[in-house]
C-alpha positions in Angstrom: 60.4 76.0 72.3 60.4 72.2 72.3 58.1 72.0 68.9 60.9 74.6 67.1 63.7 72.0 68.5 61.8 69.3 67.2 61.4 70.5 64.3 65.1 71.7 63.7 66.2 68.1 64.4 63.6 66.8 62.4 64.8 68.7 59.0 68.5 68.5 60.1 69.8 65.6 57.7 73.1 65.0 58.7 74.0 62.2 56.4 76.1 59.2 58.2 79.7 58.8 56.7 81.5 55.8 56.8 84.1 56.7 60.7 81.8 58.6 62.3 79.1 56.1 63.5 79.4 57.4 66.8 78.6 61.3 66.9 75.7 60.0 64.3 74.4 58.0 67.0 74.6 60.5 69.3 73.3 63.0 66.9 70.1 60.6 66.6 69.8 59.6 70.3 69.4 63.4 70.7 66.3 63.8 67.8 65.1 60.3 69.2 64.7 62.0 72.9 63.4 65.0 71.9 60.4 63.9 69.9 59.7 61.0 71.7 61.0 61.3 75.4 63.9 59.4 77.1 62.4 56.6 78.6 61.7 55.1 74.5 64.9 55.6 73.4 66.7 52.5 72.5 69.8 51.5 70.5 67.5 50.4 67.8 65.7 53.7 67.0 69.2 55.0 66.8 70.3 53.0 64.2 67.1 53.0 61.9 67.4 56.8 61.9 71.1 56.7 61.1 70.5 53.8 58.6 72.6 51.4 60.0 72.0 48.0 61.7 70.5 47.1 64.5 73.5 45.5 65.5 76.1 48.5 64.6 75.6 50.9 67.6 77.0 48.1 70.0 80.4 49.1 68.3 80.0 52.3 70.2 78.0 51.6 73.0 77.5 48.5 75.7 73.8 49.5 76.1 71.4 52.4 76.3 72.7 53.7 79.6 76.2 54.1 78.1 74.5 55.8 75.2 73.2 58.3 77.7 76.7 58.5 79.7 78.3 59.9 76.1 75.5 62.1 75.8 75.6 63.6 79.6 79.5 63.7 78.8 79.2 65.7 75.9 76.6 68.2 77.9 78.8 68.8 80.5 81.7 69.6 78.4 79.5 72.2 76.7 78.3 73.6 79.9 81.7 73.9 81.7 83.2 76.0 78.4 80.4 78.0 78.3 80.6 78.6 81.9 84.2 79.4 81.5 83.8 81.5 78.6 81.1 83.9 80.8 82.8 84.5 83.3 86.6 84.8 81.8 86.9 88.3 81.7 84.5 89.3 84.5 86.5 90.5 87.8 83.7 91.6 90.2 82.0 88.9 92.1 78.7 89.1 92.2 78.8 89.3 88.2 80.7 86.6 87.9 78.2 84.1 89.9 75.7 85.6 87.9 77.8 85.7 84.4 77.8 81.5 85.1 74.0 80.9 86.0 72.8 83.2 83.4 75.1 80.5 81.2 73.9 77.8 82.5 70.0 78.4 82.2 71.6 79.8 78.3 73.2 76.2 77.8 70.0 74.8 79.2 67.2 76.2 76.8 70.1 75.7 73.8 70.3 72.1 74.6 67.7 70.8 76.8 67.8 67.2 75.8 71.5 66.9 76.9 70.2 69.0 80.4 67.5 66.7 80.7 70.3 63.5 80.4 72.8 65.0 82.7 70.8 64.7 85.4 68.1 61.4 84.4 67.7 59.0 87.5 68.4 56.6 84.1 72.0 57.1 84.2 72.0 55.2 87.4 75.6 55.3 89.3 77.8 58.0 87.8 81.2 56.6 86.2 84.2 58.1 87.6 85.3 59.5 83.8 81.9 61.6 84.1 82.1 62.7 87.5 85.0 63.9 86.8 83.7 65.8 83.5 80.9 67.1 85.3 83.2 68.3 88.1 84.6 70.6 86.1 81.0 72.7 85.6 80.6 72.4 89.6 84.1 73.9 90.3 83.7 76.6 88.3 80.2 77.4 90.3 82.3 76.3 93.4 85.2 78.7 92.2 82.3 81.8 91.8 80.7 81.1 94.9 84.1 81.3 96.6 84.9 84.6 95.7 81.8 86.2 96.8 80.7 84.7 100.5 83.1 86.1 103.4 85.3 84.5 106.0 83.8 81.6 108.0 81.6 80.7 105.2 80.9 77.3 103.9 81.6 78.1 99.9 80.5 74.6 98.6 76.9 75.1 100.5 77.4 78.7 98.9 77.8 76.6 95.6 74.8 74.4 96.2 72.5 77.1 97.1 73.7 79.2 94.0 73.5 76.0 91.6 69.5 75.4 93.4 68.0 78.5 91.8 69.7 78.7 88.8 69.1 75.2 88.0 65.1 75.5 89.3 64.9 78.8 86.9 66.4 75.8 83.8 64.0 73.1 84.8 60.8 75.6 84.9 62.3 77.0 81.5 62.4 73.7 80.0 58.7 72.4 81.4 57.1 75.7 79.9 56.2 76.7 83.0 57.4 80.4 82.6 55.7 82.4 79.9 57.0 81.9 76.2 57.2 85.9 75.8 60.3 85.9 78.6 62.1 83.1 77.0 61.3 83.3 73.4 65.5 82.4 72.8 68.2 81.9 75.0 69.0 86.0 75.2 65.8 86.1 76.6 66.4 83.2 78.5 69.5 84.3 80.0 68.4 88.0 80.6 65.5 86.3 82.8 68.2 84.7 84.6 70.0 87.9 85.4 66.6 89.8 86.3 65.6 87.0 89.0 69.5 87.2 90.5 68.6 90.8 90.9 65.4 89.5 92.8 66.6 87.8 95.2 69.7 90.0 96.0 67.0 92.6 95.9 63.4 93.1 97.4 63.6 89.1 98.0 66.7 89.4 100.5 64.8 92.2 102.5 68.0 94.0 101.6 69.6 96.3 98.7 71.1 95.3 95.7 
């Protein structure tokens, strides 16, 4: 999966116009990580690939860690409307909590380099502006966690336990640890999602469905 990203990023020419310096940094920050990894990205890469100088992207951004705020930003503003948009027009529950992880672990394989950003030890103290942005992905969790646990129960550890395996099912996507034939695309990646919800409400809980 990470070989086909690279290689869509790779033949992807978006050609840099004059105004929109900034999503084509971002857009190359993105390639940059992906073939390379995170800790070699620098402002400099950025602009040889866009074709601008090395002194441009400081227009945009202070350093490389506010290059990787903007991209965790956009990430979690993409997660949060796609967790919105699953869940919507689902009533019941338990479908709903599920509706938003299998989203999640979707938004994850679809755009693992910004997954990989939003939560990097190299963003270092989170801003207020972004914790508030990436709020809005944990209050929907919080919001589908609430509606399912009863009366006397904690809903935000409800929240963290949900957010635990869904985001452990992303990270062993992402690494390759889980075979390529159950994730060869994000259906497949999201219908993995759903069947290992099923598991552990299932034979895992020692329980029925």
């Amino acid at each position: 999966m990470h070989n086909r990203l690279i290689a869509r990023l790779r033949t992807s020419k978006t050609p840099y116009h004059h105004g929109d310096l900034r999503s084509a940094l971002l857009d190359a920050a993105v390639a940059a990580i992906a073939e390379s990894g995170l800790p070699s990205l620098s402002l400099r890469e950025c602009a040889r690939r866009v074709g601008v100088s090395h002194a441009a992207p400081y227009r945009h951004f202070e350093d490389k860690r506010a290059l990787l705020m903007a991209i965790a930003t956009q990430g979690f503003q993409w997660l949060t409307a796609a967790g919105r948009a699953a869940i919507d027009e689902v009533e019941d529950p338990k479908s709903r909590l599920d509706a938003y992880g299998a989203a999640y672990v979707r938004f994850a394989f679809e755009h693992p380099v910004h997954h990989r950003v939003m939560f990097s030890v190299e963003l270092g103290p989170i801003q207020a502006d972004l914790e508030q942005i990436s709020g809005g992905a944990f209050g929907l969790l919080l919001e589908c966690a609430a509606g399912l646990v009863g009366p006397g129960e904690d809903p935000e550890l409800a929240a963290v336990a949900a957010w635990s395996l869904t985001h452990g099912l992303a990270m062993l996507i992402l690494d390759g640890r889980i075979p390529a034939d159950r994730v060869a695309n994000a259906d497949g990646a999201a219908a993995l999602a759903h069947a290992v919800f099923g598991q552990w409400r299932g034979p895992l809980s020692g329980g029925g469905p």
